[in-house]
DRENDO-1510 file (C-alpha; in Angstrom, 1 decimal, always signed):
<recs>
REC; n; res; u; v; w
REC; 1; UNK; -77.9; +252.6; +247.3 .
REC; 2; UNK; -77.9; +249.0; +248.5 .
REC; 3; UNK; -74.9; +247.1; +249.8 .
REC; 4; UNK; -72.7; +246.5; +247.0 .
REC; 5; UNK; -72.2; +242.8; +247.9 .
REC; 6; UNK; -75.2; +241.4; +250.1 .
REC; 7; UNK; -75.7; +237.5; +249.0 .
REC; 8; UNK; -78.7; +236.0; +251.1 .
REC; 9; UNK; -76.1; +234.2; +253.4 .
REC; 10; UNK; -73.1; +236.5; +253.9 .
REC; 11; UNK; -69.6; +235.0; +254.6 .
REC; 12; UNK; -68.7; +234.4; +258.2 .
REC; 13; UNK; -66.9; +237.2; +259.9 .
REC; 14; UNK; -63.2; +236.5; +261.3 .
REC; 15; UNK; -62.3; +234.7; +263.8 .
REC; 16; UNK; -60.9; +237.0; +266.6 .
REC; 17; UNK; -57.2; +238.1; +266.8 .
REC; 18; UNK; -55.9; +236.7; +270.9 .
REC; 19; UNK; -56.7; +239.3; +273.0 .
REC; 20; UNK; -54.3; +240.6; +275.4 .
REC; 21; UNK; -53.3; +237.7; +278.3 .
REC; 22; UNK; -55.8; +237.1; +281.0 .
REC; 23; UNK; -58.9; +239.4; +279.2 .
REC; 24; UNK; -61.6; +238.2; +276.7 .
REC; 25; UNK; -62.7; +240.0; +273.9 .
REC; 26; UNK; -65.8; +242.0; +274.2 .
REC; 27; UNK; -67.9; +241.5; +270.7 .
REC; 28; UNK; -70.3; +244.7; +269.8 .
REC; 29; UNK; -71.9; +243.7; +266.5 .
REC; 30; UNK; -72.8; +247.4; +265.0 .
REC; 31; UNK; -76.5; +247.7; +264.4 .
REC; 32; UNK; -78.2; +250.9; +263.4 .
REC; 33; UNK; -79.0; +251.9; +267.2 .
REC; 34; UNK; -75.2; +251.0; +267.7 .
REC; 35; UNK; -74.4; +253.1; +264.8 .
REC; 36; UNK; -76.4; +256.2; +266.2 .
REC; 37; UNK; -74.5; +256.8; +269.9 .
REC; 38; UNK; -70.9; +255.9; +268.0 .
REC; 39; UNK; -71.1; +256.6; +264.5 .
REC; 40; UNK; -70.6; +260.9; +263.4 .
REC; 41; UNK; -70.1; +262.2; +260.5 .
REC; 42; UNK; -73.0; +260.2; +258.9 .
REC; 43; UNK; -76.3; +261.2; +258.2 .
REC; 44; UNK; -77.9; +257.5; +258.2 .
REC; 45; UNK; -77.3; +254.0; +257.8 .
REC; 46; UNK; -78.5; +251.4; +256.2 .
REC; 47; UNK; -79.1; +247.9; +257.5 .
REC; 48; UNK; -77.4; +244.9; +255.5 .
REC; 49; UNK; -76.7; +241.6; +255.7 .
REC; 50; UNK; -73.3; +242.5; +257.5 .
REC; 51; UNK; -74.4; +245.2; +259.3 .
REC; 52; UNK; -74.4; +249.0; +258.6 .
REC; 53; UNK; -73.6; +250.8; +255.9 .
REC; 54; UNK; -73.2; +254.5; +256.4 .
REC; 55; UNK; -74.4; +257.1; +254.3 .
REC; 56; UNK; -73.5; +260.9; +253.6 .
REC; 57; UNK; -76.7; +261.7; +252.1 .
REC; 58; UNK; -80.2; +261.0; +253.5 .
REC; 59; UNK; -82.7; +258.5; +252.1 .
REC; 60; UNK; -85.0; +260.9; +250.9 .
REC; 61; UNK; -82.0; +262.5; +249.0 .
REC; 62; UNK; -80.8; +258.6; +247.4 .
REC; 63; UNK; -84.2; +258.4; +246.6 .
REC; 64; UNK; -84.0; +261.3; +244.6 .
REC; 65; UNK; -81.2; +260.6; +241.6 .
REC; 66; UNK; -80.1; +257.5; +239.5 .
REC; 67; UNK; -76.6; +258.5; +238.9 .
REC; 68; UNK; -74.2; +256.0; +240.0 .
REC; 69; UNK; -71.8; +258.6; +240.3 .
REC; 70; UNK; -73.0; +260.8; +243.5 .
REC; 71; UNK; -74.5; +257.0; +244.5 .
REC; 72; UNK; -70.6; +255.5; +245.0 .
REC; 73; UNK; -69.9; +258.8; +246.5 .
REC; 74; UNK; -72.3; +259.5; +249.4 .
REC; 75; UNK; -71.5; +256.1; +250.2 .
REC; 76; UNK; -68.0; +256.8; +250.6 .
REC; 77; UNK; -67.6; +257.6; +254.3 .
REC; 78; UNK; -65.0; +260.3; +254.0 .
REC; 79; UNK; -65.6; +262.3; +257.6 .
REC; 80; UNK; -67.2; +259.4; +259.2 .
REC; 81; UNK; -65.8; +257.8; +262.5 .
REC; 82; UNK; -66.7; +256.2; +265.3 .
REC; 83; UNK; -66.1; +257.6; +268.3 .
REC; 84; UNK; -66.0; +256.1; +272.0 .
REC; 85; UNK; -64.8; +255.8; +274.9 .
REC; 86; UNK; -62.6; +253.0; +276.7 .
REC; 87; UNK; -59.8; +251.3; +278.9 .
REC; 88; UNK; -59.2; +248.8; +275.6 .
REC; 89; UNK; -55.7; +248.2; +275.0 .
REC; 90; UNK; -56.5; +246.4; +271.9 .
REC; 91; UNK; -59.8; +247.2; +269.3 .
REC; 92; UNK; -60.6; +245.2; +265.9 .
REC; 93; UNK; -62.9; +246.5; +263.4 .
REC; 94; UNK; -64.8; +244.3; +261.2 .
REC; 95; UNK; -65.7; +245.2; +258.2 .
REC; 96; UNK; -66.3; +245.1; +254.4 .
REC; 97; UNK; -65.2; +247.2; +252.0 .
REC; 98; UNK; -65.6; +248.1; +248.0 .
REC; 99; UNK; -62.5; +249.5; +246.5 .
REC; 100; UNK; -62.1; +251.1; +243.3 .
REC; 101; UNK; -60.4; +249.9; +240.7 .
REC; 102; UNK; -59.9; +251.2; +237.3 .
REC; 103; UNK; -59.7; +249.1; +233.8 .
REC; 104; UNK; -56.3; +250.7; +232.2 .
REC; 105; UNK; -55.0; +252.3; +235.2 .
REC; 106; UNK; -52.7; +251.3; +237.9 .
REC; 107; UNK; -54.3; +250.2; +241.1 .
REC; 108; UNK; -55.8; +252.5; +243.6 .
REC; 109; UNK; -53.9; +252.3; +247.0 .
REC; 110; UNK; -55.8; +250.3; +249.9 .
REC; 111; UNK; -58.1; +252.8; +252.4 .
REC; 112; UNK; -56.3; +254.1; +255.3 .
REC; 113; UNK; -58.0; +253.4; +258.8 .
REC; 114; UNK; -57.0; +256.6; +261.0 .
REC; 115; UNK; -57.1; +255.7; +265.3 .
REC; 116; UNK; -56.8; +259.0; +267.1 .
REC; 117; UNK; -56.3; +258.9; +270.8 .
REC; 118; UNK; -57.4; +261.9; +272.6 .
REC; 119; UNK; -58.0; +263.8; +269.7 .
REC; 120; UNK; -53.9; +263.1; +268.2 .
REC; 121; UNK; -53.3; +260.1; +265.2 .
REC; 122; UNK; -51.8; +257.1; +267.0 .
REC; 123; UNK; -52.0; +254.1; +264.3 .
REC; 124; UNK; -53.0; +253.5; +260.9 .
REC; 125; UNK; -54.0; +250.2; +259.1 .
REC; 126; UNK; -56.1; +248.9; +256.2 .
REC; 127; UNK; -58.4; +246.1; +256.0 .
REC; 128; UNK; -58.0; +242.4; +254.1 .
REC; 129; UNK; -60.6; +241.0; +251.7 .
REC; 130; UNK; -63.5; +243.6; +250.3 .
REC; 131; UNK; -65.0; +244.2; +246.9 .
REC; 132; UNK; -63.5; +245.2; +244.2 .
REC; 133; UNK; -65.6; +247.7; +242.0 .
REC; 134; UNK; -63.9; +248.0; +238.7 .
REC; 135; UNK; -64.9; +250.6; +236.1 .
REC; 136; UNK; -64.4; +251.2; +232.7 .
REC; 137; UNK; -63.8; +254.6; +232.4 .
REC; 138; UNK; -64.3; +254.6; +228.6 .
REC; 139; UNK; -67.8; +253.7; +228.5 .
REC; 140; UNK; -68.6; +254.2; +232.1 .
REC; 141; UNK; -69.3; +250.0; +232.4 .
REC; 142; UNK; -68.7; +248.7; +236.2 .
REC; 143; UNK; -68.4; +245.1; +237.3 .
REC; 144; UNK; -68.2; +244.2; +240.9 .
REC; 145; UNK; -65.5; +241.2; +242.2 .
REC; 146; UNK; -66.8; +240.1; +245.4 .
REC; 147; UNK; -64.6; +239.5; +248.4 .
REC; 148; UNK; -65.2; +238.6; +252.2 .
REC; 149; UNK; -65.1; +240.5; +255.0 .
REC; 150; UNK; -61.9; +241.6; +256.6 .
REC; 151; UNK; -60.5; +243.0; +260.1 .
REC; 152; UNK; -58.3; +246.0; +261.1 .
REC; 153; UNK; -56.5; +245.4; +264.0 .
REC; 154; UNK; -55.1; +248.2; +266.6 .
REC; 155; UNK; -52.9; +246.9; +269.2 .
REC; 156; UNK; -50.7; +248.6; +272.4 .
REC; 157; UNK; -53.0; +251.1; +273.2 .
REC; 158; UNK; -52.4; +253.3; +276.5 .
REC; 159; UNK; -54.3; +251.1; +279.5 .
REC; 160; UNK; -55.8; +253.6; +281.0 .
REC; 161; UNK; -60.0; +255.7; +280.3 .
REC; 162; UNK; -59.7; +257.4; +276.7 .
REC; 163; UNK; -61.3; +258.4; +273.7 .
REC; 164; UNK; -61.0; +256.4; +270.7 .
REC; 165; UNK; -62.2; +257.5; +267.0 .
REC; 166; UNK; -61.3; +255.5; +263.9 .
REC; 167; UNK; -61.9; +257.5; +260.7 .
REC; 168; UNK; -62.8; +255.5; +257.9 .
REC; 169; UNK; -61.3; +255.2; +254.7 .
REC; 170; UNK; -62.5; +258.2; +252.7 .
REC; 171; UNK; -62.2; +256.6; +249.4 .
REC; 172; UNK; -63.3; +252.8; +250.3 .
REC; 173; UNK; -67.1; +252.1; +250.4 .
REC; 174; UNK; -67.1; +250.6; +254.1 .
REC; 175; UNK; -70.5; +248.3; +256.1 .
REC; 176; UNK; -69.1; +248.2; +259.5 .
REC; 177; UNK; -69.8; +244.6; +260.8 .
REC; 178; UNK; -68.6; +243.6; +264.3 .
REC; 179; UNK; -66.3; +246.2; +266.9 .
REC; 180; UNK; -64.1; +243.8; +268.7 .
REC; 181; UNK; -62.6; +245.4; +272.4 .
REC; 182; UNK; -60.9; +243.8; +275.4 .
REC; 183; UNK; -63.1; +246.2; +277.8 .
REC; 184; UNK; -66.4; +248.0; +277.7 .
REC; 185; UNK; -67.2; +250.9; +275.6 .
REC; 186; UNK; -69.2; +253.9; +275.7 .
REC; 187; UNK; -70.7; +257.0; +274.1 .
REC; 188; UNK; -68.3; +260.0; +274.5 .
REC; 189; UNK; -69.7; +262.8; +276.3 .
REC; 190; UNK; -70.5; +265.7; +274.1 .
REC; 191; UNK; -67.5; +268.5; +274.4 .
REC; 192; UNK; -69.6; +271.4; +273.1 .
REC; 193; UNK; -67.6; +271.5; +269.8 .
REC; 194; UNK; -69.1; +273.3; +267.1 .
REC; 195; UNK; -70.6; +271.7; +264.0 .
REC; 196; UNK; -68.7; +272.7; +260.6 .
REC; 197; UNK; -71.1; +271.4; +257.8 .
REC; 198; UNK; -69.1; +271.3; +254.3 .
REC; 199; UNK; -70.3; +270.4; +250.6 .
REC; 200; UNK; -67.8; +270.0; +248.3 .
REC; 201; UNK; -66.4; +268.4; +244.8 .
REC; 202; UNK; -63.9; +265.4; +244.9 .
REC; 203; UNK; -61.2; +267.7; +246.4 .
REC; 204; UNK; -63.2; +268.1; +249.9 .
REC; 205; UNK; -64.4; +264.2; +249.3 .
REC; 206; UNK; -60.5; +263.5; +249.7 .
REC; 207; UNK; -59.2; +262.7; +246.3 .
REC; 208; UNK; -55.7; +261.4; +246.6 .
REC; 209; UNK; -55.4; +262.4; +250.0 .
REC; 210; UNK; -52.8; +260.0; +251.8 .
REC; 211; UNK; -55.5; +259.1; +255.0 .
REC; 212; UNK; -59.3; +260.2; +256.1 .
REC; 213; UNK; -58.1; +262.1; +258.5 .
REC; 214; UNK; -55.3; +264.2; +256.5 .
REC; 215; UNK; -57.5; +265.5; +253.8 .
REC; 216; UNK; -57.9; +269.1; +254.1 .
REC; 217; UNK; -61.5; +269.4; +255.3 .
REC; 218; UNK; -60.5; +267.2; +258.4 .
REC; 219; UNK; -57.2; +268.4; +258.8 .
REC; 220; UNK; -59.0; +272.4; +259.0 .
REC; 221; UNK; -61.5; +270.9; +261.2 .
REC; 222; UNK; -58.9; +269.6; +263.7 .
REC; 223; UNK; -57.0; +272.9; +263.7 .
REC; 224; UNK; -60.0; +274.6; +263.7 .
REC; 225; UNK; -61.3; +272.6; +266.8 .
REC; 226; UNK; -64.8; +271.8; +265.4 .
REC; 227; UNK; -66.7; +268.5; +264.6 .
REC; 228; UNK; -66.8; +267.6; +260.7 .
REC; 229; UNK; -69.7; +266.7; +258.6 .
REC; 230; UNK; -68.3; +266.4; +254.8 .
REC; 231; UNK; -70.8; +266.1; +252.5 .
REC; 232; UNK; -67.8; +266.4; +249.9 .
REC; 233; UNK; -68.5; +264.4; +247.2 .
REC; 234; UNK; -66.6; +262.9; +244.7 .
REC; 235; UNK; -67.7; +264.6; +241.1 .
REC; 236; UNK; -71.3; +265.7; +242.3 .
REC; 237; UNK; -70.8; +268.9; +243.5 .
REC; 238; UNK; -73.8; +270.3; +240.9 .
REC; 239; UNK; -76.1; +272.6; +242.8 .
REC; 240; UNK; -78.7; +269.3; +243.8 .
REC; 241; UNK; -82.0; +270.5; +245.2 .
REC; 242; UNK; -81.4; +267.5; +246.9 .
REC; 243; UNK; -78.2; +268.0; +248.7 .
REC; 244; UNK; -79.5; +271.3; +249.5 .
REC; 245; UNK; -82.6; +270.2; +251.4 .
REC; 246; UNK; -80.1; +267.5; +253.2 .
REC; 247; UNK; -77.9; +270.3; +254.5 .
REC; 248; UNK; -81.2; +272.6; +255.3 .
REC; 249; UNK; -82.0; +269.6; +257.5 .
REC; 250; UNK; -79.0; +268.7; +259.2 .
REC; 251; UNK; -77.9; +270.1; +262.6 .
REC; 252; UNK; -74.8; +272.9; +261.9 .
REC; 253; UNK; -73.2; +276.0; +263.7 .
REC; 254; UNK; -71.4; +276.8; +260.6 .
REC; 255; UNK; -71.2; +275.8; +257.3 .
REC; 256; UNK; -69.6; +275.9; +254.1 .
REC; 257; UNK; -70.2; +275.2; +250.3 .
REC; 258; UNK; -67.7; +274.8; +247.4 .
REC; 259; UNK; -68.7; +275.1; +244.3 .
REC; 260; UNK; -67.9; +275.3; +240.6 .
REC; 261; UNK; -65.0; +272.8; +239.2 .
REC; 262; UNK; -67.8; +269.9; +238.9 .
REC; 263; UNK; -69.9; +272.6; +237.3 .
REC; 264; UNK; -67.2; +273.1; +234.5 .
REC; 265; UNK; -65.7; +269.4; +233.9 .
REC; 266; UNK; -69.6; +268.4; +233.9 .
REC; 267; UNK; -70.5; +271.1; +231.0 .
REC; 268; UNK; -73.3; +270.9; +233.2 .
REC; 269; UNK; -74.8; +274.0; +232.6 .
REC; 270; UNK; -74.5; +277.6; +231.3 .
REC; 271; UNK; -74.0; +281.2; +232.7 .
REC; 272; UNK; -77.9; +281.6; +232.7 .
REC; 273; UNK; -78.6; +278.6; +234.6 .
REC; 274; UNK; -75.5; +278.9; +237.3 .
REC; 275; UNK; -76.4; +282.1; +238.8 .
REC; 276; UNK; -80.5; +281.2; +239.7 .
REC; 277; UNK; -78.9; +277.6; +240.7 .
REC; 278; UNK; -76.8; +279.0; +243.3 .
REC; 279; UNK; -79.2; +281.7; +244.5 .
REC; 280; UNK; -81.9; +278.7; +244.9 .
REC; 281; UNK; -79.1; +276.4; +246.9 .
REC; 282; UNK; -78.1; +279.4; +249.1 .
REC; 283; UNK; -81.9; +279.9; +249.6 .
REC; 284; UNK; -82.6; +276.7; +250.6 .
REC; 285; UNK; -79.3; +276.1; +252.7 .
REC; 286; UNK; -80.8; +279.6; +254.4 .
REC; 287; UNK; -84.5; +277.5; +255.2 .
REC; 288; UNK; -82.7; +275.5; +257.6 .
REC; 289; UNK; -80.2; +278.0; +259.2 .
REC; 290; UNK; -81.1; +281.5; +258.8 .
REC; 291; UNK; -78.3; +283.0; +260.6 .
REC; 292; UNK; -75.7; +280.5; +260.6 .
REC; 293; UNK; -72.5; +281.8; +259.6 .
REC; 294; UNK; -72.2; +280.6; +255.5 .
REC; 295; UNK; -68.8; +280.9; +253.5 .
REC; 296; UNK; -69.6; +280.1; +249.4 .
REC; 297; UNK; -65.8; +279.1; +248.5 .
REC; 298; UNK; -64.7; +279.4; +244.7 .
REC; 299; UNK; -62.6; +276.6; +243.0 .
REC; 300; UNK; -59.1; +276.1; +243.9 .
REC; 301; UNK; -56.3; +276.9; +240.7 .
REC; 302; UNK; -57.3; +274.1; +238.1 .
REC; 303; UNK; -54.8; +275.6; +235.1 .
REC; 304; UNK; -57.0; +273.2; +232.6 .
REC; 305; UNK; -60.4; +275.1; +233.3 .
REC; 306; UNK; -59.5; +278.2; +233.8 .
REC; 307; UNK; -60.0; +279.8; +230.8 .
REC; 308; UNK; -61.3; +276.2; +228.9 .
REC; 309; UNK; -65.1; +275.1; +229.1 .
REC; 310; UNK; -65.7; +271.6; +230.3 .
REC; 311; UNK; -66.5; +268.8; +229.4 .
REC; 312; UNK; -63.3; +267.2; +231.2 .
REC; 313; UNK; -61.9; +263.7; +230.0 .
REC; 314; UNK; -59.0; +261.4; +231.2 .
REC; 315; UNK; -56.4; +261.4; +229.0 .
REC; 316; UNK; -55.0; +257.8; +228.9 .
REC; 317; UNK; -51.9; +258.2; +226.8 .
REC; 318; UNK; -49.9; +258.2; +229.8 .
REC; 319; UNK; -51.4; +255.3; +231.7 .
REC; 320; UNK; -48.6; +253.1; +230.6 .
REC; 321; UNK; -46.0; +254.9; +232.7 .
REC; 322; UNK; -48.3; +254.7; +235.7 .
REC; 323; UNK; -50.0; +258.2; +235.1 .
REC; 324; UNK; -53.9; +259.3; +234.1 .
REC; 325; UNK; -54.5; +262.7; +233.6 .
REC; 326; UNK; -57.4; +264.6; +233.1 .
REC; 327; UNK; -57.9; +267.1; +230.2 .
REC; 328; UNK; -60.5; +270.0; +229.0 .
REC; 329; UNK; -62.4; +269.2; +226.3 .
REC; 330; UNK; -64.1; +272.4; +225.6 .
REC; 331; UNK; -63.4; +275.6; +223.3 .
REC; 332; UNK; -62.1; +278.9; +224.9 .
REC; 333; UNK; -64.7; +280.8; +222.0 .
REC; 334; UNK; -67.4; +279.1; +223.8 .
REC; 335; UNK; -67.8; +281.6; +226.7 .
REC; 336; UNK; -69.3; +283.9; +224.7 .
REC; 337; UNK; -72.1; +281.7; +224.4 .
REC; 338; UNK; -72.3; +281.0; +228.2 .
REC; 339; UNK; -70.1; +278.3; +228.9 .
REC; 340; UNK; -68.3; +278.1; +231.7 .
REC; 341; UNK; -65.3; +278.0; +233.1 .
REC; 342; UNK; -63.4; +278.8; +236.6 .
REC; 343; UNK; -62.9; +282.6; +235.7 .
REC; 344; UNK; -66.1; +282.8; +234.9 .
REC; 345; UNK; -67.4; +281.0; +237.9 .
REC; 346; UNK; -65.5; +283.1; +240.4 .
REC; 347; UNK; -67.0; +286.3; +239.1 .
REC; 348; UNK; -70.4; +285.0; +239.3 .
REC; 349; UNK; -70.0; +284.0; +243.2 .
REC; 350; UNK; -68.4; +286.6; +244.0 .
REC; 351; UNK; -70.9; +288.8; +242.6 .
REC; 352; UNK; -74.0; +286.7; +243.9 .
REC; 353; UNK; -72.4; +287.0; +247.4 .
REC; 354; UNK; -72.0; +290.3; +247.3 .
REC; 355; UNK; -75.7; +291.1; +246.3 .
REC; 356; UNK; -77.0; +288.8; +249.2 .
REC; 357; UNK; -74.8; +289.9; +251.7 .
REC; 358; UNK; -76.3; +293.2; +251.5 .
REC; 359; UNK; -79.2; +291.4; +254.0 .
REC; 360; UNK; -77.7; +288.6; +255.0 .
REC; 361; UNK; -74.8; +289.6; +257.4 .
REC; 362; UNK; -73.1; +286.1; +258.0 .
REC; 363; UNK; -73.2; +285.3; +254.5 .
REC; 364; UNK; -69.2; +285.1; +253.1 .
REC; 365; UNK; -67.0; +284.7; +250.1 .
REC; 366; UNK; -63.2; +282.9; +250.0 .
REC; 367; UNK; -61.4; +283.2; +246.3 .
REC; 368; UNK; -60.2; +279.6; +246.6 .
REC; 369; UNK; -57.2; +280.7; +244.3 .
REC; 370; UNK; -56.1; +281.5; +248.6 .
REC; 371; UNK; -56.1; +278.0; +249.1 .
REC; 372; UNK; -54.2; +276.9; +246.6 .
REC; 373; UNK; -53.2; +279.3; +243.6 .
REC; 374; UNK; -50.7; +280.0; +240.8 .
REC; 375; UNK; -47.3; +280.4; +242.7 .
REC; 376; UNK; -48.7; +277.0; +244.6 .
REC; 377; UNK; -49.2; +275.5; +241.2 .
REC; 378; UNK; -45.5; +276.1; +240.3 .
REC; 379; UNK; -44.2; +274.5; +243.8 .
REC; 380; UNK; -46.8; +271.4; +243.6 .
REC; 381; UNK; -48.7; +270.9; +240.4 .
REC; 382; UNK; -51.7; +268.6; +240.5 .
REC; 383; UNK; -50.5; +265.0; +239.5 .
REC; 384; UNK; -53.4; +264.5; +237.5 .
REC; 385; UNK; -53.9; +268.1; +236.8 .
REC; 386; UNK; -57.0; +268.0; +238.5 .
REC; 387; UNK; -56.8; +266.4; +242.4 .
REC; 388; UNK; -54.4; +267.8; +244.7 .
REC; 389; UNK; -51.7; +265.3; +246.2 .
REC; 390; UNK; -51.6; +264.8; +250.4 .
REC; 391; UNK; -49.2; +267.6; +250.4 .
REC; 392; UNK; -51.3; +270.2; +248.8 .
REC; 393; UNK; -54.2; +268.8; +251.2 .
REC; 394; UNK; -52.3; +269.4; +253.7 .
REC; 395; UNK; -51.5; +273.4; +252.4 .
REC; 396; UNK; -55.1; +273.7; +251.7 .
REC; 397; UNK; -56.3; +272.3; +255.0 .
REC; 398; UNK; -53.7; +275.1; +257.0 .
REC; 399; UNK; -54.9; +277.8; +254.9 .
REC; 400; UNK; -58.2; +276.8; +255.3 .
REC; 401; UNK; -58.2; +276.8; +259.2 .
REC; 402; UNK; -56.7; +280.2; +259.1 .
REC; 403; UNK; -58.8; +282.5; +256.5 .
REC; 404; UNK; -62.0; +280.3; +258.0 .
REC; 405; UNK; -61.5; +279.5; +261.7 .
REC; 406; UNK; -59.0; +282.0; +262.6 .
REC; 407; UNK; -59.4; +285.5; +264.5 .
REC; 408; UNK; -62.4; +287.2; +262.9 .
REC; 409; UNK; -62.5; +284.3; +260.2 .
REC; 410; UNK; -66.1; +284.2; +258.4 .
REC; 411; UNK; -66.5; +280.8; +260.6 .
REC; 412; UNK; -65.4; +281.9; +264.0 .
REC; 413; UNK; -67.8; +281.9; +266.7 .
REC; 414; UNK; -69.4; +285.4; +266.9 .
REC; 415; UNK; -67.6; +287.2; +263.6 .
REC; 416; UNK; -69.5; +288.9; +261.3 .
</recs>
């Protein structure tokens, strides 16, 4: 995907905040070698006429659909950070970012910037200026309103040798321009951590979580004490050869997949095709990392799809008191002639990963219903009845770190 706004003669960046009395700003325009000792999370980036744009999926993958859907996604750094190390008592971030906006529908809230110091969440900000991409979700129609490029600002920072990260917005497509420090800055050593590798629907890509680094995948990570890559992605979780091959190829200790609710609110497929599509992702997956420890997770509670084919549509006659909702479009009779729906999908996985496990020792299965089920339904219902809210995130992202990372979880270090 190219840069969403990337005129021939970009706008200036801005002018410097004053830096603390007596120091001068140290100005690090972020290039793609730049990007490579700071940037993780990502699995490129692209040059623009800013600077970098990360990316969550691979050129050879982009290269590989048309759909503006999983493109706005992957582009979507949700798990991305930079990470350093520094004496800086003050850091700006320059940046440019494309924010969603939705013809009908009340405005998205502004991206959330997360600082972590040492590893614990120490400021949060947004950025000024941006894109605004605004979609009709009707007939699918987008129309980009271009913006310049803005700064987030992170002041009083302990003076003394730390490590910094700033997790980027999850929901905000971000090009990282210029990273602004009143002392040097270097890679941080590598702590040993292992490598969680996630793929996910729009509920691992964040949606309506309240910051990037409080959405559940990154919040399990952090309890779990392993490094996120979160190839969750916003209403393309389908079973891609393509994100397959881009997991197969990417450096992971353990890994995860979750899969089924885009399935259903996609009415992508039947019964026939899902089982051979997940056998050939979990074969591909297994190319790359034969014994790797490899959890297939079913979909969370989604009361709309459980028993109710896709396709899923918003339902807009709420919009007018500030609320969209989703609803399922599909007829209950339809199973019968292989459509699917969450109930369905759950018995399939769990049957598939039953079969292969068999030969494959460190292959797993989590009901996702653990993660977030019908008694939480009742406690915290899903606003739009289908995204979670930060709270349930937050629920998810405990459970999550216990039933996966805990003693003898599928995903600890040496279980079976």
């Amino acid at each position: 995907m190219n840069s969403p706004h990337d005129p021939a003669v970009p706008d200036p960046a801005p002018a410097p905040s004053a830096a603390p009395w007596g120091t001068d700003w140290i100005t690090t325009p972020i290039t793609p070698a730049l990007a490579e000792d700071l940037l993780r999370g990502a699995f490129d980036v692209e040059a623009t006429a800013y600077g970098v744009l990360p990316h969550r999926l691979p050129a050879r993958a982009r290269a590989q659909f048309t759909d503006e859907q999983v493109a706005r996604a992957e582009a979507q750094p949700s798990g991305v950070r930079l990470v350093f190390r520094t004496r800086s008592t003050t850091v700006e971030l320059d940046a440019l970012r494309t924010k969603m906006g939705y013809h009908g529908a009340p405005p998205r809230p502004d991206g959330v910037y997360d600082l972590l110091v040492d590893g614990a969440l120490t400021r949060q900000a947004t950025v000024n200026g941006g894109n605004v991409l605004m979609m009709d979700m009707a007939t699918g129609t987008t129309e980009t309103v271009p913006g310049p490029v803005g700064t987030v600002r992170f002041a009083g920072l302990p003076d003394r040798v730390k490590d910094v990260e700033i997790w980027l917005p999850h929901n905000e497509i971000t090009e990282l321009v210029t990273l602004r420090t009143d002392a040097p800055v270097e890679p941080v050593p590598d702590r040993g951590r292992k490598v969680w590798l996630h793929h996910g629907s729009s509920i691992s890509h964040g949606s309506d979580g309240a910051s990037p680094t409080t959405i559940w995948p990154a919040l399990a990570a952090s309890l779990g004490g392993v490094e996120l890559v979160n190839l969750g992605l916003s209403g393309s979780a389908l079973l891609d050869p393509f994100t397959a091959r881009a997991m197969r190829d990417t450096h992971a200790d353990v890994i995860s997949v979750k899969i089924g609710i885009n399935i259903v609110n996609a009415d992508l497929m039947r019964l026939r095709a899902f089982g051979p599509a997940v056998h050939g992702f979990l074969d591909t997956i297994r190319e790359g990392h034969p014994t790797a420890p490899l959890l297939v997770v079913s979909p969370i509670l989604c009361p709309i799809h459980e028993d109710t084919p896709g396709p899923c549509a918003p339902d807009f006659s709420n919009v007018g008191e500030g609320r969209l909702r989703f609803a399922a479009m599909g007829d209950p009779a339809e199973r019968a002639a292989g459509k699917l729906t969450l109930d369905v999908i759950r018995d399939e996985l769990a049957r598939i990963v039953k079969q292969r496990a068999a030969d494959d020792v460190n292959l797993h299965y989590l009901d996702g219903r653990d993660l977030y089920g019908q008694a939480d339904y009742a406690e915290l219902p899903l606003p739009d009845e289908l995204h979670p809210d930060a709270a349930t995130h937050r629920l998810m992202g405990e459970r999550f770190a216990t039933l996966a990372f805990g003693t003898d979880g599928p995903l600890t270090p040496g279980s079976r």
